[in-house]
C-alpha positions in Angstrom: -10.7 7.2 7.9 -7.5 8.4 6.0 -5.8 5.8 4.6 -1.7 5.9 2.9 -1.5 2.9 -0.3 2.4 1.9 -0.9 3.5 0.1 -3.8 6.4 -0.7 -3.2 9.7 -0.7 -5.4 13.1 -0.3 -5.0 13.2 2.6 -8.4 10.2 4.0 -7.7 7.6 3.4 -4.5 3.8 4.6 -5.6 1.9 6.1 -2.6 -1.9 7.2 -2.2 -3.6 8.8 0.0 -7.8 8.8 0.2 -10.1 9.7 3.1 -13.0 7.3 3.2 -16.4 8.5 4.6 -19.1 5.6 4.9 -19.1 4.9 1.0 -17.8 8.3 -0.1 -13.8 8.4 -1.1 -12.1 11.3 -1.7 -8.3 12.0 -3.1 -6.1 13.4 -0.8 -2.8 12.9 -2.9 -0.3 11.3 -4.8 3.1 10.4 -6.0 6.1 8.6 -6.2 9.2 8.7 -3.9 12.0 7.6 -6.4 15.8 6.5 -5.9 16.5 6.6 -9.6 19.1 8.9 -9.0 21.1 6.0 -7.2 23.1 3.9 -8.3 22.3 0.2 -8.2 25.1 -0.6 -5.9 23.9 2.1 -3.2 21.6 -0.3 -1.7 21.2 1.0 2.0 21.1 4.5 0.8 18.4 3.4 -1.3 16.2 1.7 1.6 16.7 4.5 3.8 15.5 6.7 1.2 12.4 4.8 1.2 12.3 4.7 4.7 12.6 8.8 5.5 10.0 9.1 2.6 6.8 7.0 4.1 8.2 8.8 6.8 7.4 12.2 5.6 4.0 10.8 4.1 3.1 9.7 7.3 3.9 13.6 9.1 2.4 15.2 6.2 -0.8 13.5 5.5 -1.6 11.8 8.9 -3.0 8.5 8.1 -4.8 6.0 10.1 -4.0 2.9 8.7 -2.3 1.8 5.7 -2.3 -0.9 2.7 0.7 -2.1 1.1 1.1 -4.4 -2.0 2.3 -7.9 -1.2 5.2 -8.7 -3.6 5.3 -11.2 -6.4 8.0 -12.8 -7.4 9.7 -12.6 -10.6 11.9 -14.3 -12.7 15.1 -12.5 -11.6 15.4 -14.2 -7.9 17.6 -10.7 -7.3 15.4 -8.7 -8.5 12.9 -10.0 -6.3 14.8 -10.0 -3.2 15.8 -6.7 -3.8 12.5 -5.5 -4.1 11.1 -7.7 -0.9 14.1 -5.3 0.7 12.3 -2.0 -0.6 8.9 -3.3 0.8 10.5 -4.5 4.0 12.2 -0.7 4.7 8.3 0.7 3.9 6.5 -1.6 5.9 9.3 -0.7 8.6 8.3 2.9 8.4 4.6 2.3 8.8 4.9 0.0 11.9 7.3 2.2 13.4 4.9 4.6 13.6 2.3 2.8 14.7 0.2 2.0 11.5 -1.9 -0.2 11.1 -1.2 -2.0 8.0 -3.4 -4.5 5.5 -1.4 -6.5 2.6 -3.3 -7.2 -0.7 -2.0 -8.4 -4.0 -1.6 -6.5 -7.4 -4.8 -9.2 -8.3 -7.1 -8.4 -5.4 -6.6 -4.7 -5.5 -7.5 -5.0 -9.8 -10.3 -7.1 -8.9 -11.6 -3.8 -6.3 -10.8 -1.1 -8.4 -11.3 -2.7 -12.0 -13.7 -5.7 -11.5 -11.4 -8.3 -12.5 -7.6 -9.1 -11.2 -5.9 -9.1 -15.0 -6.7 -5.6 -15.6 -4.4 -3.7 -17.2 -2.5 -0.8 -15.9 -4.3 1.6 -17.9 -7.5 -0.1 -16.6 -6.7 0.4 -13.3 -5.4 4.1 -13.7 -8.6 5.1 -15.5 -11.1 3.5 -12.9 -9.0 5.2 -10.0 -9.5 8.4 -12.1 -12.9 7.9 -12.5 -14.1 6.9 -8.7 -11.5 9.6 -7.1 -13.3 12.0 -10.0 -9.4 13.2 -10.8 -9.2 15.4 -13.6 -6.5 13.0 -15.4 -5.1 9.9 -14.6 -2.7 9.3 -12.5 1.0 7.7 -13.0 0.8 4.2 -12.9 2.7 3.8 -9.5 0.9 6.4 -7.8 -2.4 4.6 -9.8 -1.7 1.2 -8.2 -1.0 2.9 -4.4 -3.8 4.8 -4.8 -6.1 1.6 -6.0 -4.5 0.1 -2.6 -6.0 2.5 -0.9 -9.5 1.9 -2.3 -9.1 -1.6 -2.1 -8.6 -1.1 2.0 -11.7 1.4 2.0 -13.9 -1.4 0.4 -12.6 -4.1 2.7 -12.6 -2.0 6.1 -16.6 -1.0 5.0 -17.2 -4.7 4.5 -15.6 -6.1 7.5 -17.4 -3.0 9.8 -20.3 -4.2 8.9 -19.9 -8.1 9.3 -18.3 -6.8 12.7 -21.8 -5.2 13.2 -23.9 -8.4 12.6 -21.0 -10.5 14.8 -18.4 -9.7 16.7 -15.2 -10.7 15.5 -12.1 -12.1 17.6 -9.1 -9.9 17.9 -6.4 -11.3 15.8 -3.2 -12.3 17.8 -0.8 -13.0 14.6 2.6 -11.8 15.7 2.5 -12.0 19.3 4.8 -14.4 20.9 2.8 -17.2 22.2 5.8 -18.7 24.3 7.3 -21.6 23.1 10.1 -23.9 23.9 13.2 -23.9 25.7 15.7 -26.2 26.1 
C-alpha cells in the first residue's frame, strides 16, 4: 500500500510518501510545497497553491490512501483559522480524488514514530531517518508527513489484523442519514 502524509500549513505543507509491505516500509519521497513567496494577504492564491500541489503529489506518486495531521489550535485564534483553511484546501485535494484519508494528531503520530507523544522534532526526524534507513534526516515538515505516513502503516497493519480475527462494520460517518423537514 502507498501511502501520501500531509502536514499541513499555510507557509509550508510537509508531505511523505512510503510504500508499506506487511511490516516492511520503504521511502518513496519527500518535501515541502511552500507559499512563502506570497504575501500574507494573497490568501486564495495561497490555498490554491496547496491545492494544485497535493494535486501533483497525488499524479506523481499514486497513492492509495492518505494521513493528514489534525490541527491544534494556537494562541493566535487567526493563525489558527488560517491554518484550519490550508488543511481544509489539502484535505479537499485528497477527497477530490478519491483518497481515502485517516486524521492523527502531532501526539499520536510522536507516540508511533518516537515512542512517546512529547518527542521533539529532532526526535521524530531521527527515528523517521532511522526506520526509512535515509541517509540523513529529513526537514522537519517533510519529517512529520513522513511520520504520518508511518503512523497510518502501523495502524492499517493493526486494524487488518483485528479485521482478520472479527469483522468490522463499515463506517457510515458522513453519509446523510435523512433528517428533518419542516
Amino acid at each position: 500500500m502507498r501511502i501520501l502524509g500531509i502536514d499541513p500549513g499555510l507557509q509550508v505543507t510537509g508531505f511523505g510518501v512510503v510504500d508499506s509491505e506487511g511490516a516492511g516500509l520503504h521511502y518513496v519521497a519527500s518535501g515541502t510545497i511552500s507559499t512563502r513567496h506570497m504575501g500574507t494577504d494573497e490568501l486564495p492564491a495561497r490555498l490554491k497553491v496547496l491545492f494544485d500541489g497535493i494535486g501533483e503529489l497525488i499524479q506523481r506518486y499514486q497513492p492509495d490512501s492518505a494521513a493528514v495531521e489534525i490541527v491544534f489550535v494556537n494562541v493566535n485564534p487567526q493563525s489558527t483559522l488560517r491554518l484550519g483553511q490550508a488543511r481544509g484546501a489539502c484535505l479537499t485535494a485528497l477527497v477530490a480524488r478519491d483518497l481515502t484519508v485517516a486524521e492523527y494528531t502531532a501526539t499520536q503520530m510522536k507516540q508511533a514514530v518516537a515512542g512517546h507523544g512529547s518527542a521533539a522534532k529532532a526526535q521524530v526526524q531521527a527515528m523517521v531517518q532511522r526506520l526509512l534507513n535515509l541517509p540523513g534526516p529529513p526537514g522537519t515538515d517533510a519529517a512529520d508527513a513522513l511520520g504520518l505516513a508511518i503512523t497510518h502503516a502501523q495502524v492499517g497493519r493493526t486494524l487488518a489484523r483485528l479485521e482478520q480475527a472479527t469483522p468490522l462494520a463499515p463506517r457510515v460517518t458522513g453519509m446523510y442519514r435523512g433528517g428533518r423537514s419542516r
